[in-house]
Structures are given as structure tokens and as C-alpha cells.
VEXDREN-2710 file (C-alpha; in Angstrom, 1 decimal):
% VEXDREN-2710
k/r/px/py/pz
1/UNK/13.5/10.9/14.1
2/UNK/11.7/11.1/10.4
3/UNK/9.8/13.0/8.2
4/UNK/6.9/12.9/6.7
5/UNK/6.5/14.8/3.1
6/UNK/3.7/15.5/1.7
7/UNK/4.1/16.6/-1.8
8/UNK/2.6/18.8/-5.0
9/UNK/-0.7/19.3/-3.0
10/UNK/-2.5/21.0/-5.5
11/UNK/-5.3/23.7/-5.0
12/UNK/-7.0/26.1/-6.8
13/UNK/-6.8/29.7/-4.8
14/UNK/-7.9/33.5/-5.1
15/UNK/-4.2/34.7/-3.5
16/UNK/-2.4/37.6/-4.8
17/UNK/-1.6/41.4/-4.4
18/UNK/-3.3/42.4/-7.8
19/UNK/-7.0/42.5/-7.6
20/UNK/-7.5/40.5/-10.3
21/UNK/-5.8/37.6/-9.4
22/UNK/-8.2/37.8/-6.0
23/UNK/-11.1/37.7/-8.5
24/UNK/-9.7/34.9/-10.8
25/UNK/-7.4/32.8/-9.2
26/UNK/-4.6/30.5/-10.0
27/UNK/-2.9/27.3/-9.3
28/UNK/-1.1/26.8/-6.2
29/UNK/1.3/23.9/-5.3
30/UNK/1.8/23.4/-1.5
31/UNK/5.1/20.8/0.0
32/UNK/5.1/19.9/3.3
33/UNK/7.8/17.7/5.7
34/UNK/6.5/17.2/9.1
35/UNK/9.7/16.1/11.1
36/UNK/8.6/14.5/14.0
37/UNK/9.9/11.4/16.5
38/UNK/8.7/7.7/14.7
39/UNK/9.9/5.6/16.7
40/UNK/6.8/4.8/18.9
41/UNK/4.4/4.2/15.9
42/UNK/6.4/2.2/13.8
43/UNK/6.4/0.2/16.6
44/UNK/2.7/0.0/17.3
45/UNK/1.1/0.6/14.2
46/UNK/-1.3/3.0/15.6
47/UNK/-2.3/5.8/14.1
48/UNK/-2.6/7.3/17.9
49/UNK/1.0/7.4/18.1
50/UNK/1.7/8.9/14.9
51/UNK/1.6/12.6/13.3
52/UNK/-1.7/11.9/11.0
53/UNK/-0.5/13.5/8.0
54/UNK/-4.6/13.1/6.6
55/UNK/-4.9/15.8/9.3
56/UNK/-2.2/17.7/8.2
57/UNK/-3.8/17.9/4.3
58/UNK/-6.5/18.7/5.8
59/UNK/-4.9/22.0/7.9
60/UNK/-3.0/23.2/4.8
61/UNK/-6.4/22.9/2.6
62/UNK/-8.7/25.0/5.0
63/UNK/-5.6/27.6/4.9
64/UNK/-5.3/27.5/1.2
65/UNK/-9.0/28.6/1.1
66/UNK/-8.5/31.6/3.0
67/UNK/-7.5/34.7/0.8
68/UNK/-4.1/36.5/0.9
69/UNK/-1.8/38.9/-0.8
70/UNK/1.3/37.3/-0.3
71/UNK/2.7/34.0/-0.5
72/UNK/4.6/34.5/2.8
73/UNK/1.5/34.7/4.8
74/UNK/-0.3/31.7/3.7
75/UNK/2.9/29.8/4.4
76/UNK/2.8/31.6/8.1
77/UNK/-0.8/30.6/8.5
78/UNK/-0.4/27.3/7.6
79/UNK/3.0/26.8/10.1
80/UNK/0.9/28.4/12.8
81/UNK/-2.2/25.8/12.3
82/UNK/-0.2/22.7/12.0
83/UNK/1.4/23.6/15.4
84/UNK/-1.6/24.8/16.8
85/UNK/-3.7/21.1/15.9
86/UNK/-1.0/18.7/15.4
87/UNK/1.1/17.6/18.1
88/UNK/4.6/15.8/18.1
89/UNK/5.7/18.2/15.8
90/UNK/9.7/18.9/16.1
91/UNK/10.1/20.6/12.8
92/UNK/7.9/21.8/9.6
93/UNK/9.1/22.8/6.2
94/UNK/6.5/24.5/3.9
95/UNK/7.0/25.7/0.6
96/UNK/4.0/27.7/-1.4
97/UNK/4.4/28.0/-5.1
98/UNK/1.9/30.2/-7.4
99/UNK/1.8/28.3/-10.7
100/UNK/2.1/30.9/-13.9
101/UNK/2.6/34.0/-11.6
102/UNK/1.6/37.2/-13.7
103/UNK/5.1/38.7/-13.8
104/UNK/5.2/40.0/-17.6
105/UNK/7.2/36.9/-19.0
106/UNK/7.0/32.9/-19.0
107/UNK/7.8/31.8/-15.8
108/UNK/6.6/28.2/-14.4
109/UNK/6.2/29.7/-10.7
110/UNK/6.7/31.7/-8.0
111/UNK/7.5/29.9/-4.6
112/UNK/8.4/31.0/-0.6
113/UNK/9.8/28.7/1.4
114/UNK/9.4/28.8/5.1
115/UNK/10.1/26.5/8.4
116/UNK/9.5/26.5/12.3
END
């Protein structure tokens, strides 16, 4: 068993329940650890055998470009795709974070964290 962690993915997004942050957007941070078994590719050192973790980037960008109003949903999307395209998946860990989140006060960010 390991895990793969794939960390401070940074996008720009239109998510949010007010309007205007659907209109202007804001930063987004996205972590990800793919727990999977590693033991046949670190023995062949085949990217056949392994969970491609480019692939996984790639899932968690197409889902970031999709708009929603609530953090919890993109990070249901995005659990729902990985296990939909990836396979020898045991375990995923997401956590979405909304940089500068409009809450009346200084706050870094907002963040959900969800696993399957």
C-alpha cells in the first residue's frame, strides 16, 4: 500500500453561492492522496501498472472548471470522476479550499474536506 499526494493544485474558478463570486471568481487550492496498492509498479516501472496521477490532475482540473455553489459538491464531483476513470483506487482524500472567501473579515480560506 502507498499514496500518492498531489498537492496545492491551484486553479482559478467561478464557484460560490453569491452571484458575484459566479461572475468573478477566485482562487481555489485542490489536495489530493490517491491510496492505492504499489507494489506491482515499483516493481516494473511501468506506468501500466501504476495509478497515473497525470490523469488524476487532469480529472480534478476538468471538475474544477465546472461551476458550483458549494465547495462540498465539487469535492463530490471530483471523488465520483477519479473512481469513475481511474482504476486501482483503494482510497481518495480530497480537500477544496476557496482562497480569500468573502466572509466579512480576513480569512486565508475556506476548505471541505472529503474521502471515499
Amino acid at each position: 500500500m502507498g499514496a500518492i499526494h498531489l498537492e496545492d493544485m491551484e486553479f482559478y474558478a467561478f464557484h460560490g453561492h453569491f452571484k458575484e463570486e459566479q461572475i468573478v471568481g477566485n482562487r481555489f487550492l485542490v489536495n489530493l492522496t490517491i491510496e492505492a496498492n504499489m507494489e506491482q509498479p515499483g516493481q516494473s516501472d511501468n506506468l501500466k501498472d501504476a495509478v497515473n496521477y497525470q490523469k488524476a490532475y487532469e480529472i480534478v482540473k476538468q471538475e474544477m472548471e465546472k461551476k458550483s455553489h458549494l465547495l462540498e459538491h465539487i469535492g463530490q464531483r471530483i471523488l465520483d470522476a477519479l473512481y469513475t476513470h481511474l482504476e486501482g483506487i483503494d482510497h481518495v482524500r480530497v480537500k477544496v479550499s476557496k482562497m480569500n472567501p468573502p466572509m466579512g473579515g480576513k480569512m486565508d480560506r475556506v476548505s471541505v474536506s472529503m474521502e471515499r
